[in-house]
GUTOR-613981 format. One line per field, with one value per residue (C-alpha): residue number from 1; z, x, y; residue in three letters. Coordinates in pm, 1 decimal. Example, Ala and Ser with C-alpha at 12.3 -4.5 7.8 and 13.67 -1.06 7.14 Angstrom:
nr: (1,2)
z: (780.0,714.0)
x: (1230.0,1367.0)
y: (-450.0,-106.0)
rest: (ALA,SER)
***
This chain:
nr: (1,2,3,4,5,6,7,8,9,10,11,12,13,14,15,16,17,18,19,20,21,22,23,24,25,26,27,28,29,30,31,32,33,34,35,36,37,38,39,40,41,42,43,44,45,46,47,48,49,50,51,52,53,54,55,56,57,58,59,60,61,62,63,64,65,66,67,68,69,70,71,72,73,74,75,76,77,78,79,80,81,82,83,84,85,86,87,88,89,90,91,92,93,94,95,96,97,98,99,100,101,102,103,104,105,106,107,108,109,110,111,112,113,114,115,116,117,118,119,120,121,122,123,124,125,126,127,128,129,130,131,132,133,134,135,136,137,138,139,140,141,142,143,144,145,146,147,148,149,150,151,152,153,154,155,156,157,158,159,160,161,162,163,164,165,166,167,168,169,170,171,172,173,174,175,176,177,178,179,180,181,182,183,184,185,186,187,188,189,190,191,192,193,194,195,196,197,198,199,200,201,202,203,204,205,206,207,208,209,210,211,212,213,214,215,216,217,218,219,220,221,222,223,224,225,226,227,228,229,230,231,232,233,234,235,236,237,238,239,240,241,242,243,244,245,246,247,248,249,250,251,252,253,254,255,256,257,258,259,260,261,262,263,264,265,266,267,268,269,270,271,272,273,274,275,276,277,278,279,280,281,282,283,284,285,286,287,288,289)
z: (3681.1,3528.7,3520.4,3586.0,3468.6,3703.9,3635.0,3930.7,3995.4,4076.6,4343.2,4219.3,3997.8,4104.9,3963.0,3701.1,3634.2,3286.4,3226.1,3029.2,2951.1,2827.5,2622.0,2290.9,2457.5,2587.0,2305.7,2152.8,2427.9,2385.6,2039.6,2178.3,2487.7,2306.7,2648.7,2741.8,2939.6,2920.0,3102.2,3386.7,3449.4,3421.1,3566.7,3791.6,3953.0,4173.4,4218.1,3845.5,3792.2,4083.0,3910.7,3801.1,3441.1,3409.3,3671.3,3485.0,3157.0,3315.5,3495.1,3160.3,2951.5,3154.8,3231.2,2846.0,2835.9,3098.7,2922.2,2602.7,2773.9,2890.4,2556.0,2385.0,2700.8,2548.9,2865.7,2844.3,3042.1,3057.3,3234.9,3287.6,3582.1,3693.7,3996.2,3874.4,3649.6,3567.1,3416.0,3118.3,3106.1,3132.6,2814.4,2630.1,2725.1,2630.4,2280.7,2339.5,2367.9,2138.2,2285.5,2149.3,2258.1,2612.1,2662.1,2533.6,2723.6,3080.1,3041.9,3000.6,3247.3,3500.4,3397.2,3432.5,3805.8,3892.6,3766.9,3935.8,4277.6,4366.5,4557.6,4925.1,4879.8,4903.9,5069.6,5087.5,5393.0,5438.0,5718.4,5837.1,6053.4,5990.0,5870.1,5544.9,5663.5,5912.6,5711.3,5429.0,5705.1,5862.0,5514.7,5456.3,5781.7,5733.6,5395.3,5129.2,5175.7,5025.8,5017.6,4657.4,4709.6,4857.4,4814.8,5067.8,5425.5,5705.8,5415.3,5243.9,5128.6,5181.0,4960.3,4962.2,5070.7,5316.8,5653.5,5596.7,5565.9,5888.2,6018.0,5908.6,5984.7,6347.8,6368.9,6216.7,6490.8,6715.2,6563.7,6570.3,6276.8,6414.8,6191.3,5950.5,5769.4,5541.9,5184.1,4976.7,4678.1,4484.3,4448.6,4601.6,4346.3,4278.8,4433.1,4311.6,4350.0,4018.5,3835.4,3594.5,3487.2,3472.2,3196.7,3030.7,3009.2,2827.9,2504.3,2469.5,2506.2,2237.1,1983.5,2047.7,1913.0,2153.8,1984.0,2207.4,2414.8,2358.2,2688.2,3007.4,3175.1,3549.2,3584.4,3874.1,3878.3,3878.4,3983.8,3717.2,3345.1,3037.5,2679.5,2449.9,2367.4,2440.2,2781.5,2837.7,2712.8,2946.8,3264.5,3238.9,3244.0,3562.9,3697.7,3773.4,4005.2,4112.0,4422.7,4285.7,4379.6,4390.6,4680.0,4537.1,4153.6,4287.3,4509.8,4169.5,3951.0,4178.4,4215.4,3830.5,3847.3,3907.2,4038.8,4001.6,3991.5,3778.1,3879.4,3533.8,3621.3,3851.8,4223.1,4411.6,4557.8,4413.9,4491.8,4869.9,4870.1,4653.4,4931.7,5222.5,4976.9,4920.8,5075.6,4913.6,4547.3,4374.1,4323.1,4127.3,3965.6,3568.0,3702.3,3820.5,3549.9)
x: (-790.2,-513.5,-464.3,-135.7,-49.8,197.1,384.6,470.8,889.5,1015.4,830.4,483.1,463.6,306.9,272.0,-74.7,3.8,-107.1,-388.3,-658.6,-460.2,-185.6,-121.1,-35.7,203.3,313.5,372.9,577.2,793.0,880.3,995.3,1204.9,1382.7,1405.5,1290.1,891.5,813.2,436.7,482.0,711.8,419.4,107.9,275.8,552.3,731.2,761.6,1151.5,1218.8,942.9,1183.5,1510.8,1614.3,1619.6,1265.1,1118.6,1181.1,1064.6,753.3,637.1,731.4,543.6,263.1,273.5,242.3,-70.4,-267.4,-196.1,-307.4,-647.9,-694.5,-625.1,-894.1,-1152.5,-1032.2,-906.9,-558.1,-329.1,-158.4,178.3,372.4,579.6,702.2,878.8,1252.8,1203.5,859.1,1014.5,1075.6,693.3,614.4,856.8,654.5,356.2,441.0,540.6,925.2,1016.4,878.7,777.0,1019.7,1300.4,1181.6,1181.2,1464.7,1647.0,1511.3,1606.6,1941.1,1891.6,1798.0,2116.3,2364.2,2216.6,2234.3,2602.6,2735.1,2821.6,2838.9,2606.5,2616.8,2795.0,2535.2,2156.0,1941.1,1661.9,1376.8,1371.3,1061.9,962.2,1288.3,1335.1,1503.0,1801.4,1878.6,1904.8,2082.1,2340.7,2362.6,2481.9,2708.8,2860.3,2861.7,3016.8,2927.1,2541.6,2357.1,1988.0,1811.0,1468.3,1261.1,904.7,672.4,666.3,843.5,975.5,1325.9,1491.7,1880.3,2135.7,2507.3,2723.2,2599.6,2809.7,2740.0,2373.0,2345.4,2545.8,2366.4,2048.9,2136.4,2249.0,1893.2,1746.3,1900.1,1856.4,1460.4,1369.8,1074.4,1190.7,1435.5,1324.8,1620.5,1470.0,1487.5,1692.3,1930.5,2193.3,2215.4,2016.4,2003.2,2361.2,2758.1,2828.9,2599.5,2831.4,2911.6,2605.6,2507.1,2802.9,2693.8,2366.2,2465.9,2640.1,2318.6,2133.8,2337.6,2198.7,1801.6,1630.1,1414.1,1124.9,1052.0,769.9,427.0,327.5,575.9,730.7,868.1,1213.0,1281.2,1650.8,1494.4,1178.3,1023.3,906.7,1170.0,1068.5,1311.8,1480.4,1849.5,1759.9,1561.5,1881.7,2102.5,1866.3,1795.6,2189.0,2187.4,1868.0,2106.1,2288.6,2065.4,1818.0,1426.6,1267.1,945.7,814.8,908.4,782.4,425.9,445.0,576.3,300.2,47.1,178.7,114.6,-221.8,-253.1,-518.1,-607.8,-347.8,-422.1,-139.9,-105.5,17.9,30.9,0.0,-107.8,282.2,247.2,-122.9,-22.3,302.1,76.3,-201.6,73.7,188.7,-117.0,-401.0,-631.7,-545.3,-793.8,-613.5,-699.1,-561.5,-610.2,-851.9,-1116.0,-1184.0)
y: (710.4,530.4,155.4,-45.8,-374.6,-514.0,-876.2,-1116.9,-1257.4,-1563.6,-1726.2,-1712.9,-2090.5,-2364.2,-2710.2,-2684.7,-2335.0,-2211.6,-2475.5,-2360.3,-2030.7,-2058.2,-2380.4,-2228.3,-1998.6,-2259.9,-2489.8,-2146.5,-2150.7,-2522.4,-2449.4,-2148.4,-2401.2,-2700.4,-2852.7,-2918.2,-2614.1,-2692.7,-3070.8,-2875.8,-2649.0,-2860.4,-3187.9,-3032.8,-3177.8,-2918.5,-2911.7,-2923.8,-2636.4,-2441.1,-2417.2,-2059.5,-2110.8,-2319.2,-2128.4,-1738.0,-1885.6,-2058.2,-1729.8,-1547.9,-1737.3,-1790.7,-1395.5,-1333.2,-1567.6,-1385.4,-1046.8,-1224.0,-1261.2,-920.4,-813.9,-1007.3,-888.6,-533.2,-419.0,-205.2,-16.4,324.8,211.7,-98.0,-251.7,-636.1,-692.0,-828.9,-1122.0,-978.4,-662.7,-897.1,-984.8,-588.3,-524.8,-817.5,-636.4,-269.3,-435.0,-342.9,-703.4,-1046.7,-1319.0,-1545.6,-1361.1,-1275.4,-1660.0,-1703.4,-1436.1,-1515.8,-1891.9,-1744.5,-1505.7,-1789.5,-2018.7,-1697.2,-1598.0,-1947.7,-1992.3,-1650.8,-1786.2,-2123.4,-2321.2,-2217.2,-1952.9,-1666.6,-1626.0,-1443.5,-1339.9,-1129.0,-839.0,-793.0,-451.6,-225.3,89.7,96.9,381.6,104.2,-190.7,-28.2,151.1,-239.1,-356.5,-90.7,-181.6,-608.5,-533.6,-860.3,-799.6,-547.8,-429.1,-633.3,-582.7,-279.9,-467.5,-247.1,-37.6,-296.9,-527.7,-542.5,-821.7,-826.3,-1092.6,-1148.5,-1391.0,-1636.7,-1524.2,-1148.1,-1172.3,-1417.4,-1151.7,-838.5,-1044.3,-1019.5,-695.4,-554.9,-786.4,-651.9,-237.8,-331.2,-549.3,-784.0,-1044.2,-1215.7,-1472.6,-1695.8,-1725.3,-2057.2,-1919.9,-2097.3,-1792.5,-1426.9,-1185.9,-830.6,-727.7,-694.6,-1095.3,-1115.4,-918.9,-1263.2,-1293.5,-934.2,-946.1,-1262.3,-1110.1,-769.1,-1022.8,-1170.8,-802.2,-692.7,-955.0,-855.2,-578.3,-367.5,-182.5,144.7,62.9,194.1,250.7,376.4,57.9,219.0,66.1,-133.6,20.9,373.1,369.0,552.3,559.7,424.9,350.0,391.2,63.4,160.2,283.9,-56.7,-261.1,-38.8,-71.8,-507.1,-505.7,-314.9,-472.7,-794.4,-641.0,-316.4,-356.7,-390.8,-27.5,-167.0,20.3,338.2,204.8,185.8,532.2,686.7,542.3,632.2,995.2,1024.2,923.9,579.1,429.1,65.7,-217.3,-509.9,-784.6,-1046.3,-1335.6,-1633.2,-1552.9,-1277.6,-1151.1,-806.6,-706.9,-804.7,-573.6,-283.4,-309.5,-210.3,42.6,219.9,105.0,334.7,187.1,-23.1,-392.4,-718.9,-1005.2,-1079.6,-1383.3,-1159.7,-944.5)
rest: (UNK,UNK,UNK,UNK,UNK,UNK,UNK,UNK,UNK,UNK,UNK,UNK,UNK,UNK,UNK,UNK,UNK,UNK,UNK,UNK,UNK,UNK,UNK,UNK,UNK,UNK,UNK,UNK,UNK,UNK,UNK,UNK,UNK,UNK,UNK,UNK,UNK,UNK,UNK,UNK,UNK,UNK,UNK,UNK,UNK,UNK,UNK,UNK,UNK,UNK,UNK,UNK,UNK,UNK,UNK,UNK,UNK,UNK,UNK,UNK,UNK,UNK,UNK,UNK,UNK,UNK,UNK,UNK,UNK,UNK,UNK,UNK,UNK,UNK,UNK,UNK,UNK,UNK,UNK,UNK,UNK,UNK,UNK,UNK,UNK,UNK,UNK,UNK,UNK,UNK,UNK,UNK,UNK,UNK,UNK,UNK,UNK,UNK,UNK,UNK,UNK,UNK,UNK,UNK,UNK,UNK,UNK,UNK,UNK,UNK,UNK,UNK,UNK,UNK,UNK,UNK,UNK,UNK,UNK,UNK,UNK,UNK,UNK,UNK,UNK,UNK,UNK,UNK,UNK,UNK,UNK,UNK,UNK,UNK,UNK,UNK,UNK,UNK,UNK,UNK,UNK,UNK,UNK,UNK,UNK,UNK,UNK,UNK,UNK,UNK,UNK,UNK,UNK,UNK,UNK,UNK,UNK,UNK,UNK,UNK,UNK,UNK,UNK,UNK,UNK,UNK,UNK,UNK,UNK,UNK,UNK,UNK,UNK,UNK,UNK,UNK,UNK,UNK,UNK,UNK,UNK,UNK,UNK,UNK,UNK,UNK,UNK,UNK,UNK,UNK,UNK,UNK,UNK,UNK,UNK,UNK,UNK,UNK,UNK,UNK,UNK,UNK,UNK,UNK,UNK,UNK,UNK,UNK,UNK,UNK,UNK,UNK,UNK,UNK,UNK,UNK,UNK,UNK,UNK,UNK,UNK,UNK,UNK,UNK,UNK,UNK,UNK,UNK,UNK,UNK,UNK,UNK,UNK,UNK,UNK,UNK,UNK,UNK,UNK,UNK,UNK,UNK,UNK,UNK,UNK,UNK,UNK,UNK,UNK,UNK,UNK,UNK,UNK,UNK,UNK,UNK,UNK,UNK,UNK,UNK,UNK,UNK,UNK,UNK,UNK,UNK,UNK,UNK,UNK,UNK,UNK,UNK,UNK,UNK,UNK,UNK,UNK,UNK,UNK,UNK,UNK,UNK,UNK,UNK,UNK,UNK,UNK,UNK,UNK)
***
């Protein structure tokens, strides 16, 4: 049975994050930012710790910590995956990425998706319940809101600009969806209106260099396995704008053979969205091992 390491998005920090774990990573970040990362995530507060480009870095970092541990408890994997932002986390982890310059890119990462559409402009929302042919044909038909993330069975987050998805929201209601539920973002991720940053990010790209990785990290763009380091430079550019296959990223690592989901990192998002995907899969989090 093969094991997964799988690395959490935004939305999984919390205020005292990282204590006892991850203080010298930390401290490397800090160094990196030339802001104190490790006061943000031990002492908050909370709304500061939010923001886009504290928030990546913070998960990031904290990310690279917990895989730190597992390494030193001699426990590996035989594939990679992170859900958007944690991509960057899984690159670290397969040794295609450094630290220093994941941190560095996903604070930048964070201040280009945040700077792509002005405040208000865009949203994003949850449908809860609807069959994916249906929400994607809803979109389609809205125009200016697209499917971004395809997290599990019965849920698929859509984002675009702030009329179309109220409007699309409605329309899915209305087609079946039990639910749609607004989410608290600060800008409309994974579809065409991050196109800026999606360019912003590919100059910076250009200036890192990506080792191949030593085990397969499954793309959230395609689904399924990458490591050469030009591919992985090619698919984070597209990842900005792409929708996050995540659903489909677990069916396809399972369908080679894996078995058991280890989820490294703060939170407990993606061993919730793995369990509706596969119930028979064996899941933890880095804390219990």
């Amino acid at each position: 049975m093969k094991t997964a390491f799988v690395f959490p998005g935004q939305g999984s920090q919390s205020v005292g994050m990282g204590k006892d774990l991850a203080e010298q990573f930390l401290d490397r970040a800090n160094a990196v930012l030339g802001f104190d990362l490790k006061k943000l995530c031990f002492e908050g507060p909370e709304d500061e710790l939010k923001k886009t480009e504290v928030q990546q870095p913070a998960i990031f970092t904290v990310s690279a910590a917990a895989f730190s541990l597992l390494r030193s408890k001699n426990i590996s994997c035989d594939v990679v995956a992170g859900h958007s932002l944690g991509e960057y986390s899984a690159l670290f982890a397969a040794g295609a990425l450094s630290f220093e310059d994941g941190v560095k890119l996903v604070n930048l990462r964070g201040k280009f998706m945040q700077q792509a559409v002005p405040a208000g402009l865009g949203a994003m929302a949850a449908v809860l319940g609807g069959e994916r042919e249906m929400i994607t044909n809803v979109c389609l038909e809205i125009g200016n809101v697209w499917p971004a993330n395809f997290n599990s069975p019965g849920q698929v987050v859509i984002s675009g600009e702030k009329d179309a998805v109220q409007k699309a929201g409605e329309k899915m209601k209305a087609a079946g969806a039990k639910k749609i539920i607004p989410l608290a973002v600060s800008a409309p991720f994974h579809c065409p209106l991050m196109q800026p940053a999606a360019d912003q990010l590919a100059a910076e790209l250009d200036k890192i260099k990506f080792n191949d990785a030593a085990v397969p990290v499954f793309a959230n763009v395609t689904a399924g396995p990458v490591m050469t380091g030009s591919e992985i430079k090619r698919l984070l550019i597209q990842q900005v704008t792409a929708p996050v296959l995540w659903e489909d990223s677990v069916k396809n690592m399972v369908a080679q053979g894996v078995g058991r989901f280890i989820e490294v990192g703060p939170g407990k998002v993606l061993a919730g969205l793995i369990k509706k995907i596969d119930p028979n899969v064996e899941v933890k989090s880095f804390s219990e091992l």
